[in-house]
MMTF fields as JSON, N, C-alpha, C and O atoms, coordinates in Angstrom:
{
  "mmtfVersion": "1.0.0",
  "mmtfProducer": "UNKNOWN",
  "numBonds": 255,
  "numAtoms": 256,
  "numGroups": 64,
  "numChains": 1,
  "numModels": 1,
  "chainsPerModel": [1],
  "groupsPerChain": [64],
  "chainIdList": ["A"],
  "bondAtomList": [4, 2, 8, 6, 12, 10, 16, 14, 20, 18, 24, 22, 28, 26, 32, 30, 36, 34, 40, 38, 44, 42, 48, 46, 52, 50, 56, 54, 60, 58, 64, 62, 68, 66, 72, 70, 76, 74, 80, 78, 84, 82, 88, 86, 92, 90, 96, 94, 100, 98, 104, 102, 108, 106, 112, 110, 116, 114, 120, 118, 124, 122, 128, 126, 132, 130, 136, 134, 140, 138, 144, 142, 148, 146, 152, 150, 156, 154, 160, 158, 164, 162, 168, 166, 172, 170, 176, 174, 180, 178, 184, 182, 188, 186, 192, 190, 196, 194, 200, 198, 204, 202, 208, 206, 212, 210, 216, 214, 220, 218, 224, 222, 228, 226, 232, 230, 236, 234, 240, 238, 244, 242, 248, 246, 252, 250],
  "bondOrderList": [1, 1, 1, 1, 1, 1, 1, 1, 1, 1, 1, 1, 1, 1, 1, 1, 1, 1, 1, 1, 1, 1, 1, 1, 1, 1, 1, 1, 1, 1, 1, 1, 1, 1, 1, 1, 1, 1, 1, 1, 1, 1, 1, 1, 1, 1, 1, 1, 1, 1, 1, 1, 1, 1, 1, 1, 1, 1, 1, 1, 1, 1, 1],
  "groupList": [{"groupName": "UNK", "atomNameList": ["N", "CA", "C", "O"], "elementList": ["N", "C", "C", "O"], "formalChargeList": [0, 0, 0, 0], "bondAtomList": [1, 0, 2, 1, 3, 2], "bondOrderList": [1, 1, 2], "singleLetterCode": "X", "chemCompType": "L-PEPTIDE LINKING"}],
  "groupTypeList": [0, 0, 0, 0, 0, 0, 0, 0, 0, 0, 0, 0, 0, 0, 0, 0, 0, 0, 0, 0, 0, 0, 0, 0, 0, 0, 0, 0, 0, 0, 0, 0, 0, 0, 0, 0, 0, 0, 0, 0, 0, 0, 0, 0, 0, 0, 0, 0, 0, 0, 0, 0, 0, 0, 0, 0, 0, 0, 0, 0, 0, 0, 0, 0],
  "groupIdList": [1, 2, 3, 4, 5, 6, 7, 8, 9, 10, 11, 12, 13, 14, 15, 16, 17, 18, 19, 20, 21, 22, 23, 24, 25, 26, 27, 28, 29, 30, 31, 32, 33, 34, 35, 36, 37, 38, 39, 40, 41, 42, 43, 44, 45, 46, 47, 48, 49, 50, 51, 52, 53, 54, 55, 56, 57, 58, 59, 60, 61, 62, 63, 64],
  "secStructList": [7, 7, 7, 5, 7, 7, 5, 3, 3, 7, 6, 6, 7, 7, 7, 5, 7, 6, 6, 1, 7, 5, 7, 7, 6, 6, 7, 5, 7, 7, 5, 7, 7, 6, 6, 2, 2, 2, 2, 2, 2, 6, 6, 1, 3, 3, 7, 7, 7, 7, 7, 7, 7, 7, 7, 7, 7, 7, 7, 7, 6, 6, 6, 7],
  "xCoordList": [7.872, 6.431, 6.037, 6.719, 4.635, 4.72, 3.767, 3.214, 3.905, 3.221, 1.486, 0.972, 0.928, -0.415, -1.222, -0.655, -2.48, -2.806, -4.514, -4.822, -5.648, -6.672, -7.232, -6.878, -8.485, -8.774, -9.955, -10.539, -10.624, -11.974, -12.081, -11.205, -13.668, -13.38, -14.491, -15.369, -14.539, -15.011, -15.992, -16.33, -17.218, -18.88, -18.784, -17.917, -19.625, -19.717, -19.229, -19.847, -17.614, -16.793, -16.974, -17.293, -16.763, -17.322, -16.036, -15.928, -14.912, -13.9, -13.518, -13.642, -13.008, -13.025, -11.458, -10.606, -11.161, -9.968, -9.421, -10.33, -8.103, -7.669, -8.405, -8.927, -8.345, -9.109, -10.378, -10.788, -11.062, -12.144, -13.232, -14.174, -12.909, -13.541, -13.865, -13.13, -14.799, -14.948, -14.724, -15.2, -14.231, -13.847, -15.214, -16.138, -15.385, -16.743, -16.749, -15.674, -17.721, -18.178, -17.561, -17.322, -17.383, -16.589, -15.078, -14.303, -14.863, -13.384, -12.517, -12.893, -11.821, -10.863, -9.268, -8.671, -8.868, -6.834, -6.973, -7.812, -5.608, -4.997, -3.716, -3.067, -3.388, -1.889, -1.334, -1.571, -0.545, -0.006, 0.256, 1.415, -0.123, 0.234, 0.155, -0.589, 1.267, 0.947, -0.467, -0.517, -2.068, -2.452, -3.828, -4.566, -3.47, -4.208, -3.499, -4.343, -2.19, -1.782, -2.154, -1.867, -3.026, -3.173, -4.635, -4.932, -5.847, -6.86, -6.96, -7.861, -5.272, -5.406, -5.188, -5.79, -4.159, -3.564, -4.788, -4.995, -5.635, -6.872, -8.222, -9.325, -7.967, -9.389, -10.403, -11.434, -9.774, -11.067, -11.046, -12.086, -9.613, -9.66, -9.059, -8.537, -9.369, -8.629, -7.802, -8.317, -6.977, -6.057, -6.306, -5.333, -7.267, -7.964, -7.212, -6.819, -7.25, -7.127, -8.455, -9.544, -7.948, -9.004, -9.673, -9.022, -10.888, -11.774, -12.493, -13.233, -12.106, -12.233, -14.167, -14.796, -14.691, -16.066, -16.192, -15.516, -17.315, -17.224, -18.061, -18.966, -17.869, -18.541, -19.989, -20.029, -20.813, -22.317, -22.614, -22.699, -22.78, -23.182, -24.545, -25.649, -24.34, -25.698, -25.757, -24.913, -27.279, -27.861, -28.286, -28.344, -28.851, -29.33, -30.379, -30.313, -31.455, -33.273, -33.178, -34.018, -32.098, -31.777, -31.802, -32.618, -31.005, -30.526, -31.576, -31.617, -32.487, -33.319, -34.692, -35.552],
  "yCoordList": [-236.714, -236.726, -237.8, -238.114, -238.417, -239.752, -238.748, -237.652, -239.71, -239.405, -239.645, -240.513, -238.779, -238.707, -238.573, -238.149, -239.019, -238.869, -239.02, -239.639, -238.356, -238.427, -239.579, -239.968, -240.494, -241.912, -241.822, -240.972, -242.52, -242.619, -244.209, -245.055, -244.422, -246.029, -246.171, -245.309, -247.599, -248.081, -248.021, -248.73, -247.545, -247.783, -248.734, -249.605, -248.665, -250.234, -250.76, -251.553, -250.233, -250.667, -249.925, -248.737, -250.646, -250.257, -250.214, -250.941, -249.451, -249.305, -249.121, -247.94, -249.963, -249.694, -249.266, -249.926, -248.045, -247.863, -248.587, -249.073, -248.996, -249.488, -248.844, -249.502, -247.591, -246.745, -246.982, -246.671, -247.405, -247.516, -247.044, -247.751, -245.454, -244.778, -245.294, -246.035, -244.9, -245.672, -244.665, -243.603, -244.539, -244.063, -243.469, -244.21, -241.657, -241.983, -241.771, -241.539, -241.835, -242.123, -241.145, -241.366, -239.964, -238.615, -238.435, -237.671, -239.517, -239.659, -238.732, -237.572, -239.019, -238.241, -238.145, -238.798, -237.145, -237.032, -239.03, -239.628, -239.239, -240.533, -240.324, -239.73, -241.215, -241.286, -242.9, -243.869, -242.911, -243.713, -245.171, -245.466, -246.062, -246.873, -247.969, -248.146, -249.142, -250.146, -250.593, -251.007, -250.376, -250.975, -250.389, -251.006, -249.057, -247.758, -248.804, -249.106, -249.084, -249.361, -250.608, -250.802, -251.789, -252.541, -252.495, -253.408, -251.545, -251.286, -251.029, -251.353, -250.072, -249.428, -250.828, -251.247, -251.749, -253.118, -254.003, -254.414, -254.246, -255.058, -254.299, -254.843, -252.716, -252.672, -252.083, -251.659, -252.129, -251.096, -249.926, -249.349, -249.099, -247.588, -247.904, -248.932, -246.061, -245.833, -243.831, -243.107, -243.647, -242.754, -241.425, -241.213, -240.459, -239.336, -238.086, -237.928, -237.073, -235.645, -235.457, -236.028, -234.398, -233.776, -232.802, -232.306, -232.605, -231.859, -231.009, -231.275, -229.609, -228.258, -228.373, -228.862, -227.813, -227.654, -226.066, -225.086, -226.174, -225.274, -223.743, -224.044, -222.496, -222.01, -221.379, -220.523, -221.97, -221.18, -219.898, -219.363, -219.426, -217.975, -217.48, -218.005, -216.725, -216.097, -214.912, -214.103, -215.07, -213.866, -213.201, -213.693, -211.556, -210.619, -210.645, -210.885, -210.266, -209.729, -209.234, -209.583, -208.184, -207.23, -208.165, -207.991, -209.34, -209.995, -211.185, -211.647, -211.528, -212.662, -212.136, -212.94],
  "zCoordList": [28.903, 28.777, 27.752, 26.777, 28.159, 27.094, 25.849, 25.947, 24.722, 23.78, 24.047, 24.753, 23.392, 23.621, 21.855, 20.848, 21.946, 20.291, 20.698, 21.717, 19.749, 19.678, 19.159, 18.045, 20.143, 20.023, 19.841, 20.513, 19.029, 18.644, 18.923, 18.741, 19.518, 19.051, 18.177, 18.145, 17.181, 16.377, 16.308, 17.256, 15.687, 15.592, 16.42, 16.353, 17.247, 18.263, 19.287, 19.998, 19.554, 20.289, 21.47, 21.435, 22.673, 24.35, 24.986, 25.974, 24.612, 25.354, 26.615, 26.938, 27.657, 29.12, 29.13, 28.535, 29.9, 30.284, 31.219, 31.892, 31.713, 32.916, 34.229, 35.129, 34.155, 35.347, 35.562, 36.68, 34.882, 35.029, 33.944, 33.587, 33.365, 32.611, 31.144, 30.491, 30.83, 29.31, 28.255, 28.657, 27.136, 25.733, 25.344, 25.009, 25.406, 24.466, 22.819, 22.266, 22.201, 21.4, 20.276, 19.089, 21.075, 19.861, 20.003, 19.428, 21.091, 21.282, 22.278, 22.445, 22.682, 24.036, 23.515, 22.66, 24.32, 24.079, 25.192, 25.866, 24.718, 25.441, 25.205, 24.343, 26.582, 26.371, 26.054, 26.774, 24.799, 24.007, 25.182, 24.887, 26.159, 26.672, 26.007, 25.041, 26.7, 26.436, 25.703, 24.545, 26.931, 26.988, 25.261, 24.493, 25.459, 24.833, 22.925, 22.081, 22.727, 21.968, 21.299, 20.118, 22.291, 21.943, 21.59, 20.82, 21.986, 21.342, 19.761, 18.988, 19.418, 18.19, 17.733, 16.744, 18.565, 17.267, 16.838, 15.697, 18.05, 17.545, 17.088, 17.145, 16.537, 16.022, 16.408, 15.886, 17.829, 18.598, 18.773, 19.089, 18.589, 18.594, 17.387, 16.956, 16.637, 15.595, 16.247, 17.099, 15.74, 15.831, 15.035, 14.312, 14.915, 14.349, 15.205, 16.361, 13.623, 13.874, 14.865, 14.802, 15.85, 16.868, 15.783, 14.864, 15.965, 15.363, 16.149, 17.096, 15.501, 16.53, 16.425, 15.486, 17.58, 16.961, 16.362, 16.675, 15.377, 14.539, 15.278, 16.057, 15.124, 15.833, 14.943, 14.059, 15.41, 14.485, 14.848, 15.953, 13.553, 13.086, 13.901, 13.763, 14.494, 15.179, 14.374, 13.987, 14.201, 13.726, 14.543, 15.67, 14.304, 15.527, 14.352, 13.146, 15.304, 14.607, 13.563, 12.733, 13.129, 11.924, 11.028, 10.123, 10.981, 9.775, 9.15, 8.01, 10.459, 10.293, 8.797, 8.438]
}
């Protein structure tokens, strides 16, 4: 199985995948390719911990 790592790209950067799909903005899993590798070398992705979303506290009527 290849290696895979969480990709963000750069304020700014318009990442096109080989497939077609583009990188968004809060970042996707990827798998470590060639081509994925050469985004990180020039700058345009960077390599980030995934960040769980947080779950917000609901209140019921009682508490408001």
């Amino acid at each position: 199985m290849a290696e895979r790592a969480y990709c963000v790209p750069v304020d700014g950067a318009h990442i096109v995948l080989p497939n077609g799909s583009v990188v968004p903005a809060e970042g996707m899993d990827l798998e470590l390719t060639t081509y994925v590798l050469r985004r990180i070398a020039d700058g345009g992705l960077i390599i980030q911990p995934k960040v769980k979303a947080s779950k917000k506290s609901v209140l019921t009527e009682s508490e408001v």
